[in-house]
N, C-alpha and C positions, 0 to 999 in steps of 0.2 A: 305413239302417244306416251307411251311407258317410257321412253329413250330422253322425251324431252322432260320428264319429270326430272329422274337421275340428274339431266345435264343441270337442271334447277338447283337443286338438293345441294349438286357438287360446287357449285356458281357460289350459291348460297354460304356454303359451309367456307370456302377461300375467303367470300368478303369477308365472314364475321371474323375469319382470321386473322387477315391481314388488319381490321381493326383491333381488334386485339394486340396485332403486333405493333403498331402504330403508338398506340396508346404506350406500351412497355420505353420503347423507344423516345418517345416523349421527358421519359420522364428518368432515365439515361443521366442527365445532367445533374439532378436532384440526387440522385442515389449514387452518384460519385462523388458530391461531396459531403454527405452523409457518412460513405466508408472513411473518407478521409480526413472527416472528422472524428470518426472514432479510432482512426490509428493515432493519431493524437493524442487521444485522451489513456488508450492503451500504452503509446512511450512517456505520458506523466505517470500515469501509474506504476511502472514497472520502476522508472526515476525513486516515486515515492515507495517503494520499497524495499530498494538499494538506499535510499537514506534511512529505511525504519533501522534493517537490519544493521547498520551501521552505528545509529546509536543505540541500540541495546548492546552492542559490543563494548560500545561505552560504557554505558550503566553498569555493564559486567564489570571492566577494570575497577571503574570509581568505590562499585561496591565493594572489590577485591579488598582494596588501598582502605575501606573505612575499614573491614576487617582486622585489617594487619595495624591500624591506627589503636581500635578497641585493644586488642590483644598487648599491643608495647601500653596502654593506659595502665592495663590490667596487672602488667609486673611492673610497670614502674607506683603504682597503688601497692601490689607486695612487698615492694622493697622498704616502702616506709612503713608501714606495721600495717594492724589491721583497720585501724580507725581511720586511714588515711592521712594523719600528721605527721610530718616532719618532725626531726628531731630538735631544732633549733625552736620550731613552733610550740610544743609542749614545754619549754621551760618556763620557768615563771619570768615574769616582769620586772625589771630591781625596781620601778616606781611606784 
């Protein structure tokens, strides 16, 4: 009597398995293209941040370049005095 419990129990425990495993397998298809759709979205993203890093490389130079723009403004503002006039500009007018 005890023997054929067991053999129940064990009967028992296979099938809910095997639906268990059933069901996983089912759904196999769904979850492969889930992964591959997120390898996807993982190589846009990796894409978009080889282009971030790419322009602020940018933004670096450009910013360099206004730099070096301000700086030549700033002596060529020295060279003509301190008000910023020309010398041609300050003379008076014959009119």
């Amino acid at each position: 009597m005890v023997k054929w419990i067991v053999i129940a129990v064990v009967v028992l425990g296979l099938v809910l398995l095997g639906i268990a495993g059933m069901s996983v397998v089912r759904r196999l298809p769904e979850l492969d293209r889930a992964m591959r759709k997120l390898m996807r979205r993982q190589e846009e993203a990796l894409k978009l941040q080889a282009d971030a890093e790419q322009l602020q490389q940018t933004i670096l130079a450009v910013q360099h370049k206004a730099e070096i723009a301000q700086e030549q403004v700033a002596v060529i503002k020295a060279g003509r005095g301190e008000n910023g006039k020309h010398s041609l500009q300050s003379a008076p007018s014959p009119w």
